[in-house]
C-alpha positions in Angstrom: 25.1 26.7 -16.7 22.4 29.6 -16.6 21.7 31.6 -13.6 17.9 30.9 -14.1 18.5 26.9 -14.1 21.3 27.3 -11.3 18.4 29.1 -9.2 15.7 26.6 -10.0 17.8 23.9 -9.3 18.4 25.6 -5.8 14.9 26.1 -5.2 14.2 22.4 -6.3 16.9 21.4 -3.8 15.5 23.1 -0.7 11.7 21.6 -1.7 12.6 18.1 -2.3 16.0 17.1 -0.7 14.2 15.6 2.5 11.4 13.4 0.7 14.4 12.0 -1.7 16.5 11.7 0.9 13.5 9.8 3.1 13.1 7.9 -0.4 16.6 7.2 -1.1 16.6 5.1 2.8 13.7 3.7 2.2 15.7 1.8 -0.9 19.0 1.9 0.7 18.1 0.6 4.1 20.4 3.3 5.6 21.6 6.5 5.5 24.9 6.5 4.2 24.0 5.3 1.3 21.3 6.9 0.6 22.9 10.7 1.1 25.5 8.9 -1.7 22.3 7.8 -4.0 20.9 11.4 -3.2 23.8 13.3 -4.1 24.2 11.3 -7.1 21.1 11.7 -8.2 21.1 15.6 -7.3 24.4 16.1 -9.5 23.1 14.3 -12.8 20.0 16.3 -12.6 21.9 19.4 -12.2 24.1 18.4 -15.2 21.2 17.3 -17.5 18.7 20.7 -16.1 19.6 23.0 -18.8 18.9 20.6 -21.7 15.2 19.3 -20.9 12.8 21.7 -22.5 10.0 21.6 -20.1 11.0 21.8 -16.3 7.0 21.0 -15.3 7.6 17.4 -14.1 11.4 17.6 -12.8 10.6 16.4 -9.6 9.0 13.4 -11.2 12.2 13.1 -13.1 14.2 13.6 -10.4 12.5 10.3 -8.2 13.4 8.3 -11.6 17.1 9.5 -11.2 17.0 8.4 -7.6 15.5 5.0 -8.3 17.5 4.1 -11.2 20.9 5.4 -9.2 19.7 3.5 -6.3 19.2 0.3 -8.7 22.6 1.0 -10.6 24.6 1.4 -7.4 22.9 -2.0 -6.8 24.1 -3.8 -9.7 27.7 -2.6 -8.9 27.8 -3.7 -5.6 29.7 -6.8 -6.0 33.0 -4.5 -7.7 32.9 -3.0 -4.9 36.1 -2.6 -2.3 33.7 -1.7 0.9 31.7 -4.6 2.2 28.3 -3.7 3.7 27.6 -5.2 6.6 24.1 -5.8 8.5 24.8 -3.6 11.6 25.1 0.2 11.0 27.9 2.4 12.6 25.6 4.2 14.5 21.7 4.0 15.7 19.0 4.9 12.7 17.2 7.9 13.6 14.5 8.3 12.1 13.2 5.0 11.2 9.5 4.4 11.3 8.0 5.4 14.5 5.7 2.4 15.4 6.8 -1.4 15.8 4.9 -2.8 13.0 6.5 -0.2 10.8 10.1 -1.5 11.8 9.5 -4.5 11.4 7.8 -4.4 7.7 11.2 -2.4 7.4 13.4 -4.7 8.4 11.8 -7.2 6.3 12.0 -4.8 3.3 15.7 -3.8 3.7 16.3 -7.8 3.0 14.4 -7.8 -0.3 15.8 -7.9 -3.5 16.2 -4.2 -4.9 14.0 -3.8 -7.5 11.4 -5.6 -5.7 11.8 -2.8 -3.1 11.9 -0.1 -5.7 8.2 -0.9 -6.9 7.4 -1.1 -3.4 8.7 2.0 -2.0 7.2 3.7 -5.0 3.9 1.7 -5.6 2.9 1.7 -2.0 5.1 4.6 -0.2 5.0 7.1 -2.7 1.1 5.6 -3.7 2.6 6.3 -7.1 0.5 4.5 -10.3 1.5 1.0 -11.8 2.0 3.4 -15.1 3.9 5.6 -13.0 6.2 3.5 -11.6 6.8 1.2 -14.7 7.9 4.8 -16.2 10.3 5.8 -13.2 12.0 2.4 -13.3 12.1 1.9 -17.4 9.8 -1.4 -17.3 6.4 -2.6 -18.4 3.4 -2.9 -16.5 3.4 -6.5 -16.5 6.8 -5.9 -14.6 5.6 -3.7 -11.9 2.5 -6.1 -11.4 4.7 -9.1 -11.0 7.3 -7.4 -9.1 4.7 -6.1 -6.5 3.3 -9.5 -6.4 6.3 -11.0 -5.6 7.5 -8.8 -3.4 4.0 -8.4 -1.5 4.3 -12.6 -1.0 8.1 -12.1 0.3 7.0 -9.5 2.7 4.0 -11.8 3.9 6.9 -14.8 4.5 9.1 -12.9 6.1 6.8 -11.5 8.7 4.8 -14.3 8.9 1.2 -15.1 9.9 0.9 -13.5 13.2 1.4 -9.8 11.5 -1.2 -8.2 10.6 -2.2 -9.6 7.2 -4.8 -6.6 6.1 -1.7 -4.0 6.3 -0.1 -5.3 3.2 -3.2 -5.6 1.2 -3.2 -4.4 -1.9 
């Protein structure tokens, strides 16, 4: 490693290590997991730093590790010797402040994963349907459908009584 990328990386950690973290339980649904999805992330970045030629969009880059780890961790869950269970160890922190916003989280920790990939990033992160296609390695078409789907789940889950113009798109 070079002491200019080991001091960008530092840099890069102290800027973004709250928002990934923030984005990393937002997939996860809670915080265990995502420090292990961050810290994942955060080490395959740091290994793969000092071979990308342009550093301009690494925090870009660096969402697309988080995703993709999040969504890998995901598709190894079943191998797994841990089972996850609904109720954490201890109270969530800092969870949405308002009601509504818990409960459009609760309903969102239930959904499928990439579902709530494209919608953590679509409608969280306001990211492009270009953008996000790139960040999760699928097409357009994907994203579209995926947000569709996962906008109508939403709606289900929380039913008619919640405020229907919140989840527009």
């Amino acid at each position: 490693m070079t002491p200019g990328w080991e001091a960008e990386f530092t840099r890069l950690y102290d800027r973004c290590q709250e928002s990934m973290r923030f984005t990393a339980f937002l997939l996860c649904g809670n915080w265990h997991e995502a420090e292990d999805v961050l810290q994942a992330a955060f080490l395959k970045l740091y290994l793969v730093g000092p071979k990308l030629a342009d550093h301009s969009g690494i925090e870009g880059y660096l969402q697309q590790i988080v995703v993709r780890t999040f969504l890998a961790e995901r598709r190894k869950v079943r191998w797994r010797r841990e089972k996850l269970t609904d109720a954490p160890p201890e109270s969530l922190v800092a969870a949405p402040d308002s009601e509504d916003g818990l409960i459009v989280w609760a309903a969102l920790t239930k959904m499928p994963a990439r579902q709530r990939a494209v919608l953590v990033l679509r409608y969280w992160h306001d990211l492009s349907i270009d953008d996000v296609a790139a960040a999760l390695g699928c097409s357009t078409g994907t994203v579209k459908s995926q947000s569709s789907k996962g906008l109508q789940t939403l709606r289900q889950r929380l039913g008619p009584g919640f405020g229907h113009s919140r989840l527009e798109v």
